[in-house]
N, C-alpha and C positions, 0 to 999 in steps of 0.2 A: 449034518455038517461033517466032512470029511477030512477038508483041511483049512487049519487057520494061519495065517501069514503074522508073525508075531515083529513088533517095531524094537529089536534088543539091542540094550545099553549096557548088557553088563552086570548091572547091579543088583542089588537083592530084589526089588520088586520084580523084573522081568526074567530075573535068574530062577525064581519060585512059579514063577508063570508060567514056563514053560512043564514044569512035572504037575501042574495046578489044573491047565488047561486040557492038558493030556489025560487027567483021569475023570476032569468034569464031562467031556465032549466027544473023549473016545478017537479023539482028530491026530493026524498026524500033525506037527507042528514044523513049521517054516520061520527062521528067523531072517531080519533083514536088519543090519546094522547103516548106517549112512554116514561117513566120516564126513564131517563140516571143518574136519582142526578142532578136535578136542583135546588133542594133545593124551589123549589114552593108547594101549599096545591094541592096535584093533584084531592083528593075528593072533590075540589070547585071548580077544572077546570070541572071537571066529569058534576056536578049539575050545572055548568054554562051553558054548550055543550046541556043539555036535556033542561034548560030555555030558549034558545034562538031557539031550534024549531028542534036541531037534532033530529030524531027518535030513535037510539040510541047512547050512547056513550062509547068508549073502552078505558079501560084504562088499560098498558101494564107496569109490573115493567121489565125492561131488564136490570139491571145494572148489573147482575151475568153475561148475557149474551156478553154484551160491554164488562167487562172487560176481561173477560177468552178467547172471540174469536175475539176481535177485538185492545184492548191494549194491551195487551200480545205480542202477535204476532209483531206489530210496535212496540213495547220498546225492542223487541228482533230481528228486522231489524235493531234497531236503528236508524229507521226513522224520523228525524227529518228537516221540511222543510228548506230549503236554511239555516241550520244549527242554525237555534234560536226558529221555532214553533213548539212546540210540536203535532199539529194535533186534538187538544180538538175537535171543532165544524166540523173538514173534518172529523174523524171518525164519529161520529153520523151518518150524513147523510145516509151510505150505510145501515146500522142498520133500521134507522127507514124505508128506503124504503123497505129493505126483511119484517119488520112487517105490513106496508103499504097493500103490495102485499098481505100476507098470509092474512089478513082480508078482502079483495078485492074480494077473491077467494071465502071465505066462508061466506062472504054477497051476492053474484053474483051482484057486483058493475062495473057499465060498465067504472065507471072514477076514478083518483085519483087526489085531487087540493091539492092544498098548498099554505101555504101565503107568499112564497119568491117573491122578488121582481122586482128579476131581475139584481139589480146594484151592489149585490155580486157574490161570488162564489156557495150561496148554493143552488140556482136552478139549476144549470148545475151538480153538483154532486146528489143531489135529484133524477133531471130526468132521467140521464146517470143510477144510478142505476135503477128506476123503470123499464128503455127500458131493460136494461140487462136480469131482470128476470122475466119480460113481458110485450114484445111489442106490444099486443093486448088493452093493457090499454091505455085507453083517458087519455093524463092529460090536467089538469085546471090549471091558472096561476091568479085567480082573481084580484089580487095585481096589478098584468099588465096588464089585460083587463078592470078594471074600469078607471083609467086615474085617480081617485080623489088626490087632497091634503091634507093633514091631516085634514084642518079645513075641506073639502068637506065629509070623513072620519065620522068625529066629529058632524058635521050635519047628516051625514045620520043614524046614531046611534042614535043620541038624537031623531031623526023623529020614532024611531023603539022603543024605550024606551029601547034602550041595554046602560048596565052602561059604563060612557067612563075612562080612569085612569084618574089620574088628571094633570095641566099642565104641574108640574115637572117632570113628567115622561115621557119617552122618548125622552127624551134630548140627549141621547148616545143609541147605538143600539147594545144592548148587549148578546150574547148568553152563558149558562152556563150549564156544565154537571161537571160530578164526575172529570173529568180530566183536567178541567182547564176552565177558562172565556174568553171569546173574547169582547172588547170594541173596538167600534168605533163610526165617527160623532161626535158632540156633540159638534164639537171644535177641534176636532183631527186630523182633514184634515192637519192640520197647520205642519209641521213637525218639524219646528223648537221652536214654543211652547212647553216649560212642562206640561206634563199630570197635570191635577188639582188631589191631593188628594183623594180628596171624589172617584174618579172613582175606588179605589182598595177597594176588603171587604175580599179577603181574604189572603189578606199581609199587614203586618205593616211595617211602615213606616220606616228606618234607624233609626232615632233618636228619634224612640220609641221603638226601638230590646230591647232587654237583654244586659245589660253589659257584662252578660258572655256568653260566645258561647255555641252552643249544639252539641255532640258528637251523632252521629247516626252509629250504626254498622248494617249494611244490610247483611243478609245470602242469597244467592243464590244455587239453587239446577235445575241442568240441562235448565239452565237460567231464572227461574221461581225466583221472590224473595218471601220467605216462612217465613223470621225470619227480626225481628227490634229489637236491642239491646238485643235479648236472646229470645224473647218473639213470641213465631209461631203465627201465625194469617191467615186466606183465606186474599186471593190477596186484595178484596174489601175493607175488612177492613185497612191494610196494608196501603191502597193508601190513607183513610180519617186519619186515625193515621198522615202521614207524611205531610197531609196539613196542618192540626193545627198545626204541630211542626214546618216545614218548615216556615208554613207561617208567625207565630207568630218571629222569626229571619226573616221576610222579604225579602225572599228566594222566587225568581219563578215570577219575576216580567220581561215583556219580553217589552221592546219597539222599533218597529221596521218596516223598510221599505221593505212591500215585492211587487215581482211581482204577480198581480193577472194572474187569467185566459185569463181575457178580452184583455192582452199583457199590463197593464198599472201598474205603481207602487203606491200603496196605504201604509199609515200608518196604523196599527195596534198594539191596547196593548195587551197584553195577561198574564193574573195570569195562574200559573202553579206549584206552590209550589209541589206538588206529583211527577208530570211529570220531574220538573228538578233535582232533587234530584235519581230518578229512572234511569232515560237516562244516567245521568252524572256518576251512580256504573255501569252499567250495562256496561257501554263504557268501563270503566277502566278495570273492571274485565275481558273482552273480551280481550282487546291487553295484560292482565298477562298471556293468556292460549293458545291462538293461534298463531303458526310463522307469520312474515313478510308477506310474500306472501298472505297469507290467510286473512288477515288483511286489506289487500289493495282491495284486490276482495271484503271484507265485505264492505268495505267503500263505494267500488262506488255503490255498491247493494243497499246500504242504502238510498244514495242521489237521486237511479231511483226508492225506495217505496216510499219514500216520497213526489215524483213527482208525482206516481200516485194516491195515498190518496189524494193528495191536487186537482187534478184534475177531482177524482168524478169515478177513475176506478177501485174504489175496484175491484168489481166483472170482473176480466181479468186475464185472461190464464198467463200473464207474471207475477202478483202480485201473484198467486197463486205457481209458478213456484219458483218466490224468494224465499216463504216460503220452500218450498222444503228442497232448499238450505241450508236456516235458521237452521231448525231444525235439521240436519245433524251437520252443528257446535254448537248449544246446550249444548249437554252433558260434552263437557269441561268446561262450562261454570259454575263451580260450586266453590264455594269460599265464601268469604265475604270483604265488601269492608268497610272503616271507614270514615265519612264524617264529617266535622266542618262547622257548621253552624254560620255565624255570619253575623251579620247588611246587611246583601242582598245576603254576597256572599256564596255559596255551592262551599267548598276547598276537595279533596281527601288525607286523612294524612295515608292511611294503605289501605294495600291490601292482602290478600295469598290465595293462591288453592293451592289443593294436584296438580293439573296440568298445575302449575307456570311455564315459559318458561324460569326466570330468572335465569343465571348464578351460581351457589354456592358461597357463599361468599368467600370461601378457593379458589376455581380454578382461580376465579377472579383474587385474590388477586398473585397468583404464575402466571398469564398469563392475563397481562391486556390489550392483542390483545383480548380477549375473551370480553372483555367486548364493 
């Protein structure tokens, strides 16, 4: 093994991985960073990745690409896992592994590692994609082949002269992209404890909202949303516009007990200001435009995408197949929906499409079997 293509974020685990890998394997090391909008300096992760001894380091903006082929798509499945997670950190994963691979290919890297750890979901999603779209690739699990503790960690770093964070940090074990933050650990195992405060940054707090609530009018066009309050903007934008509004009315704040992969049930918090605000017009405008029937097929379609987003199968013939589906119901999907924002909660006050399935007010009213 000559060279290994390293998934870097920066942080202690993949910051030790790099001088870890280098003396277990003898390899030259390649990093590849993938900006989704995490809101981190990515030209200091870069010069971090060449200080600590990678030969080179890639740094990859995909955020046009996450959003247009990989949110889109699940906000217009309606994907949303066991009906509260919007999918922030399960999307990433397939993404960064097609970039993974593509640099893999045109490095001639015989491996790919990563700093998961094992005791979530994002190694099984990670890997599941890497084998997808090449199972010729080694991967490396560093995280879980050295056995260290943090302090073991923190020692081997300070022996190396690599900078360590400081102790406040990583206290919680957080992942964040443009569509939302995932928190856990930290305290949070406890289910029946309240989250501490400080864990949320990009929702406020109830009783620091606005007295008065915000009015958001969403335009959708062949289920795409294209307009906020009158105003066109590309999708990306769209999705950061509705965080700070959302979030600032304290909207998108998810706490909740799901089944992981492993078959076990974990607490997880999750910020989502964009995501619940999107999910929540995009549902409503869907049952204004489609019958009954059609509606009920959407539903269950939705709850087996989001099964397999959360399980790491993007890349499968059946998730490909839904979309199909998808996008065939689509083109009704055009309208606009009206949303009020206040102290947490995201309410639906107005809806219309020209291909509203609702009743006429008059027929109604002469034939109230109709309605």
């Amino acid at each position: 093994m000559h060279r290994i293509l390293l998934a870097y974020s920066g942080g202690l685990d993949t910051s030790i991985a790099i001088p870890w890998l280098r003396e277990r394997y003898g390899a030259e090391i390649i990093t590849v960073t993938v900006d989704l909008g995490q809101g981190r300096e990515i030209a200091a992760i870069h010069e971090r990745a060449l200080a600590l001894g990678a030969v080179r380091a890639h740094v990859l903006d995909a955020r046009e690409e996450f959003v247009r082929e990989y949110i889109l798509p699940t906000l217009q499945a309606g994907a949303v896992y066991e009906d509260r997670y919007p999918l922030a950190t399960a999307l990433a994963r397939p993404l960064m592994a097609r970039c993974l691979v593509e640099i893999a290919r045109m490095e001639g890297a015989d491996a790919i590692a990563h700093g998961c750890t094992g005791e979530h979901n994002d190694q099984v999603r990670l890997e599941a994609s890497v084998r997808a779209l090449d199972p010729s690739l080694t991967i490396i699990a560093p995280a879980q082949s050295w056995g260290m503790s943090r302090d073991e960690k923190l020692a081997f770093a300070r022996a190396r002269n690599i900078p360590v964070p400081e102790a406040s940090e990583g206290v919680y074990s957080i992942d964040t992209n443009l569509w939302g933050r995932a928190i856990a650990a930290g305290g949070l195992e406890d289910a029946w404890v309240e989250p501490a405060e400080d864990i949320y940054t990009l929702t406020r707090s109830p009783r620091e909202c606005p007295e008065e609530p915000a009015y958001v009018e969403l335009a959708f066009e062949a289920g795409v949303p294209v307009r906020a309050n009158g105003v066109e903007m590309p999708l990306l934008e769209l999705i950061e516009s509705l965080e700070i509004i959302a979030g600032a009315h304290g909207v998108g704040r998810i706490d909740v007990v799901e089944n992981r992969l492993a078959g076990i049930k974990a607490r997880e918090v999750y910020e989502a200001p964009a995501a619940v605000v999107l999910h929540t017009a995009h549902k409503e405008l869907e049952k204004l435009v489609i019958p009954r029937e059609l509606e009920r097929v959407k539903h269950d379609l939705s709850r087996i995408y989001a099964d397999l987003v959360y399980s790491g199968l993007w890349f499968s013939h059946t998730r490909e197949t839904i979309d199909a589906f998808v996008a065939a119901v689509q083109p009704r999907v055009t309208g606009a929906v009206r949303l009020k924002l206040y102290k947490g909660d995201c309410r639906i006050v107005g809806r219309k499409s020209p291909f509203a399935e609702v009743a006429p007010a008059a027929a109604a009213a002469a034939d109230p079997q109709a309605v």
